[in-house]
N, C-alpha and C positions, 0 to 999 in steps of 0.2 A: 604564330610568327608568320609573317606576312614576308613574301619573295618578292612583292612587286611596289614600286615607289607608286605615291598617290595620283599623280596624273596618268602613268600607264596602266593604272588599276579602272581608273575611269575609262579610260579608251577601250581596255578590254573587255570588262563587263556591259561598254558601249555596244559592244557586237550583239549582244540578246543568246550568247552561248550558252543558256542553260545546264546543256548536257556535260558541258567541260570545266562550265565551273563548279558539277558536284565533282567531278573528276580530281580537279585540281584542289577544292577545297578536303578533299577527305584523307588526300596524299599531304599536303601542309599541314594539316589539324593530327598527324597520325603521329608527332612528337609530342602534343599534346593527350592523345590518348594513350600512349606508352607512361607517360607520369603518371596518369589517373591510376590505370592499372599495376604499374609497377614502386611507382614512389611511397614508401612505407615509413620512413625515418630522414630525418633532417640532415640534407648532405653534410659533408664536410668538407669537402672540394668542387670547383667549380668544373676543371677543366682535367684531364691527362695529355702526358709528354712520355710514351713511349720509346726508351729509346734501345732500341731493337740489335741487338750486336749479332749479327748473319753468321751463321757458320757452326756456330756450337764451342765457345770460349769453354774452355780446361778452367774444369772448377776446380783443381789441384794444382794449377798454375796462380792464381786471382783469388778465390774468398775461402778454400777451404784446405787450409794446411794437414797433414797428414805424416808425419814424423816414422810412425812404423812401415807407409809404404816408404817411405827414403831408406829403413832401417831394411828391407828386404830388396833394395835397390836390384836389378838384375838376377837376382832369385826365384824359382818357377814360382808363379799365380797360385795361391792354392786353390784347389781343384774345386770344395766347398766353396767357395765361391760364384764360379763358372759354370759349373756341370749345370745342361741343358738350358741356360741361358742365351736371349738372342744377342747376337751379337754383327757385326757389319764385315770389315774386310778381316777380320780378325779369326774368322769361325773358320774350325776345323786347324786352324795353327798353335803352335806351340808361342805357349802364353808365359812371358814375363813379369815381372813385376818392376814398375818405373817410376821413382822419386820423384817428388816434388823438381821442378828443376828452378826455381827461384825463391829465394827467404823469405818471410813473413816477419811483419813487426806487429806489437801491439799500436793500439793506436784510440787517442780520446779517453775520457774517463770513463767508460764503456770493459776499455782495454780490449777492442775488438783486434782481431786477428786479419788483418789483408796482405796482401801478396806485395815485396820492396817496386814491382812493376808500378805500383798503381800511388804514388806520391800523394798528387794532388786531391783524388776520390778519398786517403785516408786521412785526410782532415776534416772530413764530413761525418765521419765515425758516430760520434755522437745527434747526429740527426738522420741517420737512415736504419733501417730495419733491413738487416739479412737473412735471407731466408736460404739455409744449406739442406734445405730435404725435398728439393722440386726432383717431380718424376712428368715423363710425358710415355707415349705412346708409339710412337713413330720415329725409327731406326734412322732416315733417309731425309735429306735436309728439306723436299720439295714438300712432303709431305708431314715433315714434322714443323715447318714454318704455317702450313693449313689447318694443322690441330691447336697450336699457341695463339693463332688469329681467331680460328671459328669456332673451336669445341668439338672441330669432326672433322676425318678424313673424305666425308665423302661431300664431292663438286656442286658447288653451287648452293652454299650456305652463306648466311650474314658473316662478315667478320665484324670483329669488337667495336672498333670504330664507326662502325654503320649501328651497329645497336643501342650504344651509346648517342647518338646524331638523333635515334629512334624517339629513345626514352626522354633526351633534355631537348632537343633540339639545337641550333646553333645561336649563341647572340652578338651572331656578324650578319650582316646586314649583305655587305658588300666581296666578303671572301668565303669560301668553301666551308662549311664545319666539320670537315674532316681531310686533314692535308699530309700527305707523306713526302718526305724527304730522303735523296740517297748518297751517300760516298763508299769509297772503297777503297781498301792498301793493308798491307802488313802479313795478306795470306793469303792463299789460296778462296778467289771471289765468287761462291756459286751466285748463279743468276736467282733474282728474286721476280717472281711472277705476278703481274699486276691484279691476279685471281686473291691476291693477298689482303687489297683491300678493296676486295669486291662486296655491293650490300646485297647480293646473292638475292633469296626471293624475296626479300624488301625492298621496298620504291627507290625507284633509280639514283632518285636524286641523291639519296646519302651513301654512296660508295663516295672514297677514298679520293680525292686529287692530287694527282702526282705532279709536284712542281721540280721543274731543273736546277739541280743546284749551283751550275754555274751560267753566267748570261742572264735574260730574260726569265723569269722562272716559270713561263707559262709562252706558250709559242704564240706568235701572230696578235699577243695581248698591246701592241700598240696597231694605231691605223695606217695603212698604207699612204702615198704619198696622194695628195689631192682628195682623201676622203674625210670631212669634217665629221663631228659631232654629232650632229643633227643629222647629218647624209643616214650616220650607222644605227641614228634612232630610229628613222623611218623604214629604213632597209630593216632590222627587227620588228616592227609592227607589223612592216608588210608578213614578213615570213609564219609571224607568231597567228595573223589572220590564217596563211593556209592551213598549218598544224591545227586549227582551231576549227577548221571546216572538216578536217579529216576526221578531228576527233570525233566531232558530233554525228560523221557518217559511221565510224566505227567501232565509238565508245573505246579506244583503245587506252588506257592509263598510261601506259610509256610516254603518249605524246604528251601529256601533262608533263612528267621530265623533260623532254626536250625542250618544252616552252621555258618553263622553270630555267635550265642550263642556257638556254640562247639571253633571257632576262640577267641571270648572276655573271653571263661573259661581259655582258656590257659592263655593270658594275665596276668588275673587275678592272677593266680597261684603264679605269681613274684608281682603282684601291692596289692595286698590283703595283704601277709604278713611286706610289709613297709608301708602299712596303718596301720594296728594295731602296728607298734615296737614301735611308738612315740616317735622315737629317735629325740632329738632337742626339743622336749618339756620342758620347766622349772618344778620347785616346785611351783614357783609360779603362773602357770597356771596352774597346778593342783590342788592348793587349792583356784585357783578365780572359779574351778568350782564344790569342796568340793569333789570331787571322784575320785574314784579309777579307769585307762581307764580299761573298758572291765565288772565293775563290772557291769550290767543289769540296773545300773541307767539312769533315764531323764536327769542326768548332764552326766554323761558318753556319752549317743546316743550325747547332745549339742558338746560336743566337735568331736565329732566323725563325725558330720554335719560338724562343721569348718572346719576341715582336709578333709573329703569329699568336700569341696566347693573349698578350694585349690587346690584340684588336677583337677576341668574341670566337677565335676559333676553338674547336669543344675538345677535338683530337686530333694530336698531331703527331706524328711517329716516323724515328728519324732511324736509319738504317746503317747500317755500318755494314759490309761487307767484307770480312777481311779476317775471320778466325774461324779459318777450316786450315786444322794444322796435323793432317796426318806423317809430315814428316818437319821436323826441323822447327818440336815446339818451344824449344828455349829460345832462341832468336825471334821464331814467327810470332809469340804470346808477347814478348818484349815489343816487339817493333807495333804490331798494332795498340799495344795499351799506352804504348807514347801517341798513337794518333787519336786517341778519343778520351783518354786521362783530364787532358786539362779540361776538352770540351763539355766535358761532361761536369769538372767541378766549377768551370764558370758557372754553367745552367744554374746548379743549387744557387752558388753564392749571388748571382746575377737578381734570381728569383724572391732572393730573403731580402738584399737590400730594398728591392721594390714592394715589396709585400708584399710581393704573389707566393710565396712557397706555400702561406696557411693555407690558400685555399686552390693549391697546383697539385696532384700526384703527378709525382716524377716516377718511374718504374724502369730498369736495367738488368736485360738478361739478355738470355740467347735462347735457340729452341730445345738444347738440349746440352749433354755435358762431352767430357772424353774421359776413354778407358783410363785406369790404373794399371793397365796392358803395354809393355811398350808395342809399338808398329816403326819398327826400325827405332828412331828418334823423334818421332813424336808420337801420336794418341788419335786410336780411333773412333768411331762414334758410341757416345753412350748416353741408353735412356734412362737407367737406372737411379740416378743422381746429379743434381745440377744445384748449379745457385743463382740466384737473383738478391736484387736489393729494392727498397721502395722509397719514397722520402716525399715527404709533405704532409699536406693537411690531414689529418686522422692516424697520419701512423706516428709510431712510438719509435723516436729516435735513440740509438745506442741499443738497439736490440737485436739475438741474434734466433732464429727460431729453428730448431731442428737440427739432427745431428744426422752424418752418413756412417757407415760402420768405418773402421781403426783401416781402410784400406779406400777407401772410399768410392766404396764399388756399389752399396745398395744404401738403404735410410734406413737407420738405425732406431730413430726418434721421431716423431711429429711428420708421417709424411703429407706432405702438397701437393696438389695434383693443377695439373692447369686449370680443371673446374674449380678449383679452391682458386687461384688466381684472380679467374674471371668473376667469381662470386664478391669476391673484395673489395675488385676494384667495383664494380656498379655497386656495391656498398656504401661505399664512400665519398658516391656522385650523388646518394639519395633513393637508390633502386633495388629492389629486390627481385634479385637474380628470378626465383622463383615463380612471380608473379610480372614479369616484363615479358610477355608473348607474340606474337603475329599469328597469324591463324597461314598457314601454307602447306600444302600437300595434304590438307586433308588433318593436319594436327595442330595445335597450339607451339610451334616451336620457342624455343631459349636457347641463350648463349651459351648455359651449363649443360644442354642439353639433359636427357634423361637419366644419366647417371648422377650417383650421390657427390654434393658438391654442397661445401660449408667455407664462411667468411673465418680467416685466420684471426681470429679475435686477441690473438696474445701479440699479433705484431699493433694492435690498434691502442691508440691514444687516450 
């Protein structure tokens, strides 16, 4: 995949840069060498639509009903349970037990069980796969957000989205192949760290682009007043000449990105503002996804994901920020599942009538779950057990996978680990976790990292 259109390709290779264009050629060609190496079986999807719910959503509130914790409502914890487990604000306090605080209906010919919060996601019932036995690692949202991304706590790894950009490469021409988007409301908003979609010691160019989601979604992406076209093409050749003299005095590969990113800004400049016009859009997909494009909504970033997924971008991962509910979870689980309910079931149904869902993964979770403890009136952090859902091409819709125990405090049944997560998903793009590497620090790293990590075959199609 080629970053540069054919007349600036000519001007550049005009320079006689040798040394920058192994540079550059072996950073462009390394999506290509991550297929070779990693693609073992014929994808099933083309692209992912992560959409990321920040905070840690109560899987006892949303997918995972639990009838004997309601039955021991206010009742001590039992102690089998807890004893010498870690636990967050919780530890060393006298431990309750906290009911469900919202009903569950069946739903689909599935007869899947969701929470009354979530209306419009439970008419999807029969095309998504739920998974009630995720476990993670990390107690602490900043860190437990960098093990769901990377596969590791520790600084300065790929996240998903860069390893994926790695393995397929992008087929946009003109916008980022890995885009995140952010909103926030309904909870308690921890901050999300731009380390989240950093591509760590992979080539610069495939970390993550954070666009704004309300206004411009990209800053200074239009020209100032009196600078044409042409001004800002040669203002870029000039610059991309100096980067291109430094390179070759210092063999540096970063400035192959740099050159790379000042080429895709230009692009941008014409591809950025026909992504926002929404010309060709109806009324009535605007109100299958209740909002206004651009106004800073979860349904706004949703469509802005479609539109993004149509033009060639690979990953795109939409953030919600808004379920950390250590107190006041029946109101606070309510109020946010009204702001990302519909958005979330536009996306599906948006998806299917266009014919992208065959070959979209949709994927919906958080980093981790909340206690079966109360902490006053709401729940505090828990790694022990969580849920997610997945929906698209390859997965097995109206499935439910794994069980937590009758309190839902540990997994009882088929546990998942985020390396299972990550395994599945490059599964399903055509990649084998196992054989998709970079050579860094001295190792062949992976997304699953070195611990044991298997594709959930019973959620697949």
């Amino acid at each position: 995949m080629s970053i540069f259109s054919d007349s600036n390709r000519r001007t550049f290779l005009g320079q006689g840069l040798t040394g920058l264009g192994t540079i550059a050629l072996s950073r462009m060609l390394g999506a290509e060498l991550g297929v070779s190496a990693g693609s073992v079986i014929s994808p099933k999807v083309k692209r992912v639509i992560f959409l990321s719910m920040a905070g840690g959503p109560s899987h006892l509130e949303t997918f995972d009903f639990k009838p004997k914790l309601r039955e021991l409502h206010g009742k001590p914890m039992p102690e089998s349970f807890t004893k010498g487990q870690q636990l967050a604000q919780l530890q060393g306090k006298k431990l309750n037990c906290f009911g469900a605080q919202h009903d569950f209906s069946r739903h689909g010919q599935c007869g899947m069980e969701i929470s009354n919060i979530f209306p419009n996601i439970a008419k999807h019932a029969d095309e998504i796969a739920l998974v009630r036995s995720m476990h993670t690692k990390q107690i602490n949202h900043d860190p437990a957000h960098t093990f769901m991304n990377t596969g590791s706590i520790i600084p300065g790894r790929a996240s998903m989205g860069s390893w994926v950009l790695y393995g397929l490469g992008s087929e946009s021409q003109s916008l980022p192949g890995f885009v995140v988007l952010t909103s926030v409301g309904g909870g308690q908003a921890q901050p999300i760290s731009s380390r989240q979609w950093s591509s760590g010691f992979l080539p610069g160019h495939l970390q993550g682009v954070e666009f704004q989601s309300a206004g411009d979604p990209v800053h200074y992406v239009r020209n100032p007043g009196g600078v044409t076209t042409e001004a800002q093409k040669q203002l870029i050749a000039t610059v991309n000449r100096l980067n291109s003299l430094s390179a070759a005095r210092t063999s540096d590969a970063e400035i192959a990105t740099r050159i790379e990113q000042y080429e895709l800004a230009f692009r941008m400049q014409s591809s950025v503002p026909e992504l926002m016009g929404y010309e060709g859009e109806t009324k009535q997909t605007f109100d299958l996804y209740g909002c206004t494009p651009g106004d800073g909504s979860f349904a706004s970033n949703c469509l802005l994901a479609r539109r993004l997924a149509e033009r060639g971008v690979r990953f795109i991962q939409v953030y919600h920020r808004g379920w950390d509910h250590h107190g006041g979870v029946k109101n606070g689980t309510a109020t946010t599942a009204k702001l990302v309910d519909q958005g979330t079931s536009a996306l599906l149904t948006d998806l299917k009538q266009r014919g992208m869902l065959d070959d979209t993964l949709v994927v919906w979770g958080g980093e981790f779950g909340r206690t079966p403890m109360a902490q006053g009136d709401g729940r505090d952090h828990h790694i022990k057990a969580f849920s997610i859902f997945l929906a698209g091409g390859g997965i097995k819709g109206g499935t439910v996978h794994g069980e937590t125990d009758e309190l839902g405090y540990g997994i009882a049944k088929d546990p998942v680990s985020v390396h299972d997560l990550h395994a599945t998903l490059l599964h399903l793009l055509g990649l084998d976790h196992q054989r998709l590497t970079y050579r860094a620090q001295g190792l062949d790293q992976k997304l699953t990292g070195v611990e044991p990590a298997a594709v959930i075959k019973q959620i697949l199609a």
